[in-house]
C-alpha positions as CSV (number, residue, x, y, z in Angstrom):
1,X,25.0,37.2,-17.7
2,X,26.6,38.6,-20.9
3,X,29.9,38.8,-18.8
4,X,30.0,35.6,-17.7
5,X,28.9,33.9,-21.6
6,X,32.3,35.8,-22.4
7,X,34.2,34.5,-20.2
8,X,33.0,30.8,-20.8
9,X,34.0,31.4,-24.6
10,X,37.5,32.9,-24.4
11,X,37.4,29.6,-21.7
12,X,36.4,27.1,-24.2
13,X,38.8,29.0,-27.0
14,X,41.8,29.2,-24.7
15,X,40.9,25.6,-23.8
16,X,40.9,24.4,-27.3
17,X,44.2,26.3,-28.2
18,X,45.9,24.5,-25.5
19,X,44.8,21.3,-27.0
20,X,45.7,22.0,-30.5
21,X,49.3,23.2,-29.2
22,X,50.1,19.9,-27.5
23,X,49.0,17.6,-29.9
24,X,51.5,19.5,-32.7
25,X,54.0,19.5,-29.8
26,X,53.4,15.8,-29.3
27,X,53.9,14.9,-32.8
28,X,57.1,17.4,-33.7
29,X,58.5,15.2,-30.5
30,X,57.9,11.9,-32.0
31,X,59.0,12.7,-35.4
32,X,62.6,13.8,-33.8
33,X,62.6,11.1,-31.6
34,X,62.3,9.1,-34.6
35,X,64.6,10.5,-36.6
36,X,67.2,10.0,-33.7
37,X,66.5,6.5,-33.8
38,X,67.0,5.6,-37.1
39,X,70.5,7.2,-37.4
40,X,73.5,7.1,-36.3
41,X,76.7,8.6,-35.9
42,X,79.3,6.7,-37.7
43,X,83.0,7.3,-35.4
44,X,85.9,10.0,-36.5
45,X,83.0,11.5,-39.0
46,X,80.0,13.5,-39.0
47,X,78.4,12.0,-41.9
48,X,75.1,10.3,-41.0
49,X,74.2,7.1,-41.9
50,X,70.5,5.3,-41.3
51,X,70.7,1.7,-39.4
52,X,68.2,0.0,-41.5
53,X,68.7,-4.0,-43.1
54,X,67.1,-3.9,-46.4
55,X,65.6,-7.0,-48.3
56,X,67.1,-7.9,-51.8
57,X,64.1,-9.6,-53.9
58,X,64.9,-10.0,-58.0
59,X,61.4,-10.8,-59.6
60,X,61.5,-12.7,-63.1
61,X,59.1,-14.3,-65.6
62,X,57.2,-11.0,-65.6
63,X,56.3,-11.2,-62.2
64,X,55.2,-14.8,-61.9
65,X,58.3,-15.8,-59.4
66,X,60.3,-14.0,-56.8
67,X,62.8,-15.0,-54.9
68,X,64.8,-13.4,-51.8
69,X,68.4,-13.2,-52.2
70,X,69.0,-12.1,-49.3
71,X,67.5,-10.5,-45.9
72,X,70.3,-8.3,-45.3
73,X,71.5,-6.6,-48.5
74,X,75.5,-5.6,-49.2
75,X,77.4,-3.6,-52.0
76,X,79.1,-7.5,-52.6
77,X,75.9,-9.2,-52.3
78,X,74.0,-6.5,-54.7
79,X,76.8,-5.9,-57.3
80,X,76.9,-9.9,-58.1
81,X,73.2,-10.3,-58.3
82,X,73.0,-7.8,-60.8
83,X,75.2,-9.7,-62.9
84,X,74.4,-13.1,-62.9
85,X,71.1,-12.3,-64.2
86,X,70.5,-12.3,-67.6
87,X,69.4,-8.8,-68.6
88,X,68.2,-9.8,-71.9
89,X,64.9,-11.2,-70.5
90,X,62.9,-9.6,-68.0
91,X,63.6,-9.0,-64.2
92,X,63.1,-6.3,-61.6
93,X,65.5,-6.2,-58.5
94,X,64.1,-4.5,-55.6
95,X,65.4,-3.2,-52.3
96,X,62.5,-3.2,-49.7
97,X,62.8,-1.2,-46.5
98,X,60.3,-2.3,-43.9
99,X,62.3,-1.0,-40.9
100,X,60.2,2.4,-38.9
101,X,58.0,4.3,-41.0
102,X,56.4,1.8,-43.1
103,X,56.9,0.1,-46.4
104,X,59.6,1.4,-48.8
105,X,61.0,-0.4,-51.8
106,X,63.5,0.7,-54.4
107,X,63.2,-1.2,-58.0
108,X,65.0,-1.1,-61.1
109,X,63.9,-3.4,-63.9
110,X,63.3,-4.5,-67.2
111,X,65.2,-5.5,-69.8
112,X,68.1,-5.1,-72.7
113,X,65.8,-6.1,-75.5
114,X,62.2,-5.7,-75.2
115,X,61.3,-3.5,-72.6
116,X,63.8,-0.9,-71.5
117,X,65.3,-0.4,-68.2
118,X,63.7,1.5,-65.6
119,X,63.4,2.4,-61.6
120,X,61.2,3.1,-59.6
121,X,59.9,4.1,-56.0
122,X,57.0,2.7,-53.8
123,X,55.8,3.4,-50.0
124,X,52.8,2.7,-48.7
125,X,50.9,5.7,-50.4
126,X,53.1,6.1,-53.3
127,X,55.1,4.8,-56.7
128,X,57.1,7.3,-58.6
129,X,59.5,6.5,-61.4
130,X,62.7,7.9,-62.4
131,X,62.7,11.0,-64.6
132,X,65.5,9.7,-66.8
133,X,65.4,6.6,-68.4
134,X,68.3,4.3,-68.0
135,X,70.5,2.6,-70.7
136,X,73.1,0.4,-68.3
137,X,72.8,-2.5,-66.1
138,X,75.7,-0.4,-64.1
139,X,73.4,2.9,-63.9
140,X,70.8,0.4,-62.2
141,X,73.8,-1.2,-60.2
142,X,74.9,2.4,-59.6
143,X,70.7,3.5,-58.4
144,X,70.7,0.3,-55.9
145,X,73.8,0.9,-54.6
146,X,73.4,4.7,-53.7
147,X,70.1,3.3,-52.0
148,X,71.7,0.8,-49.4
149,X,73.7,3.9,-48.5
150,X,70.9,5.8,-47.3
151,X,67.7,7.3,-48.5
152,X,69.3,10.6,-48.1
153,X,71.8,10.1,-50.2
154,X,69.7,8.1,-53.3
155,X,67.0,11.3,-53.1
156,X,70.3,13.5,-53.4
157,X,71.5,11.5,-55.8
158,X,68.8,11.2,-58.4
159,X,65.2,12.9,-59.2
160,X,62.0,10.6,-59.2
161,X,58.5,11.9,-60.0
């Protein structure tokens, strides 16, 4: 009777280490299948780019109106934004990334006079802000930018906390 109670637990045991081995299995699959979806290769080079459209939304009158400028965000279409506003009152210009794993949004804000400049970082879970304060309307040009090239590239690029 002993014999056969050990044999029913190293069962159960080698039954539930089966288990937890395809369930990690599953999930290292989906994140790499993931991962293959949202890049791709770009010809003649072996740099990596995510395929992701990102939302440009500038936020003024301290957050009482927003306004989409555009659904699918470009250097051209970024870089003029960024200067027709008036940077002496306050805006925030934000890059949202709803494409795969959830929310992501890159902001920089503030203003010239009052307030500062600043840029931040949200997900679903999350909102850190830049280590270093910025000074320019170009360094903030500069952080959106470096964003629409790729998250890889903006995390690289700059350190958030």
């Amino acid at each position: 009777m002993k014999r056969m109670n050990t044999y029913i637990i190293l069962g159960v045991l080698a039954l539930i280490g089966i288990i937890i081995l395809i369930i990690w299995n599953t999930k290292q699959k989906s994140s790499t299948l993931e991962i293959a979806e949202n890049r791709t290769e770009l010809p003649n080079s072996e740099i990596r780019q995510e395929k992701r459209d990102l939302k440009l939304v500038v936020t003024y009158d301290y957050g009482e109106n927003t306004k989409t400028i555009s659904e699918k965000a470009t250097a051209e279409i970024i870089k003029s934004t960024m200067k027709s506003i008036n940077w002496n009152e306050f805006h925030i210009v934000q890059l949202e990334d709803e494409n795969g794993n959830g929310y992501k949004a890159l902001d920089v804000g503030g203003s010239l006079r009052d307030d500062g400049l600043a840029s931040g970082f949200v997900t679903d879970d999350d909102h850190i802000l830049m280590a270093k304060p910025l000074e320019t309307v170009d360094q903030m040009t500069e952080i959106l930018l470096t964003f629409l090239k790729g998250e890889n590239v903006w995390r690289n690029k700059y350190e958030y906390k």
